[in-house]
C-alpha positions in Angstrom: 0.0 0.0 0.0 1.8 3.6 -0.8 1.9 5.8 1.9 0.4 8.7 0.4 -3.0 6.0 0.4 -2.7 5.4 3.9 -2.0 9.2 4.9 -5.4 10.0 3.4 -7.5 7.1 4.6 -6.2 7.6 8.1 -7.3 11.1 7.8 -10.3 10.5 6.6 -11.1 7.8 9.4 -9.8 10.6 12.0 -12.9 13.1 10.1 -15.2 10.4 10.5 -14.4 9.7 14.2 -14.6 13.8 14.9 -18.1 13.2 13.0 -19.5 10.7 14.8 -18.0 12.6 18.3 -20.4 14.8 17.7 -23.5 13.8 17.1 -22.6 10.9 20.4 -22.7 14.2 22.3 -26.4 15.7 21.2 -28.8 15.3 23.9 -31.5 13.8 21.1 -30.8 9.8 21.7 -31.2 8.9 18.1 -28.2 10.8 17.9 -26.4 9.4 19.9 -27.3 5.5 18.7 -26.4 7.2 14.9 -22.7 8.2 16.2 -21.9 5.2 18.5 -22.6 3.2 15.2 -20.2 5.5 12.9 -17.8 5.0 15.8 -18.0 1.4 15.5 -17.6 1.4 11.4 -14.7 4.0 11.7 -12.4 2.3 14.7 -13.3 -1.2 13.1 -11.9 0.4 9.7 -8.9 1.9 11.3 -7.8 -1.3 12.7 -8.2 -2.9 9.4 -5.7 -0.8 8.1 -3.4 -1.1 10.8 -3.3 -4.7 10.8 -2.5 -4.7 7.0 0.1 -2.0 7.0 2.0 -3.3 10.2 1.0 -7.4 9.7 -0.7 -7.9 12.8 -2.7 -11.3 12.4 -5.5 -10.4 15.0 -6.4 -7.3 14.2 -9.2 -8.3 11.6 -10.9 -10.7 14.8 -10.7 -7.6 16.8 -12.6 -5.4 13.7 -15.2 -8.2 13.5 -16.0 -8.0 16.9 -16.1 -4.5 17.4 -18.3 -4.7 13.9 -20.6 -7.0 15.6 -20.6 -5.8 18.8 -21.6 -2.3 17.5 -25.1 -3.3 16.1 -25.6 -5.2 19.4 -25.0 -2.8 21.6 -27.2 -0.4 19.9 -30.4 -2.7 20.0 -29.6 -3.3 23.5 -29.5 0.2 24.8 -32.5 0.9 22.4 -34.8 -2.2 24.3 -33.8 0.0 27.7 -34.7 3.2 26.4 -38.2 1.9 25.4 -38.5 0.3 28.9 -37.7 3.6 30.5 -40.9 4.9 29.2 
């Protein structure tokens, strides 16, 4: 991979992560469940990346999980949000 790739996708991961910071940090809880799944996408991404560039042979289990657990943990602090009310 040339560097000059990997310069601009890191920076663009690092936009995306700013991104999703900010809409975690609206008080509106769809919001919030939005940006904690762009979160997910963007770190899972990032370590992708990583793991190619530097040859580390877990990081794609790591990014699955994290992929996985995103979705999850989304559906599970939506059921206790509708409990709440």
């Amino acid at each position: 991979m040339q560097e000059y790739i990997l310069y601009f996708t890191m920076f663009s991961l690092i936009v995306g992560a700013l991104s999703s910071l900010k809409l975690c940090f609206h008080r509106n809880t769809s919001n919030v469940l939005i940006g904690e799944g762009l979160m997910a996408i963007v770190v899972a991404t990032f370590l992708v990346v990583l793991s190619q560039k530097f040859h580390i042979p877990f990081g794609e289990t790591v990014a699955l999980f994290i992929i996985v657990a995103g979705p999850v943990g989304t559906i599970a602090f939506s059921a206790v949000m509708r409990k709440k009310k």
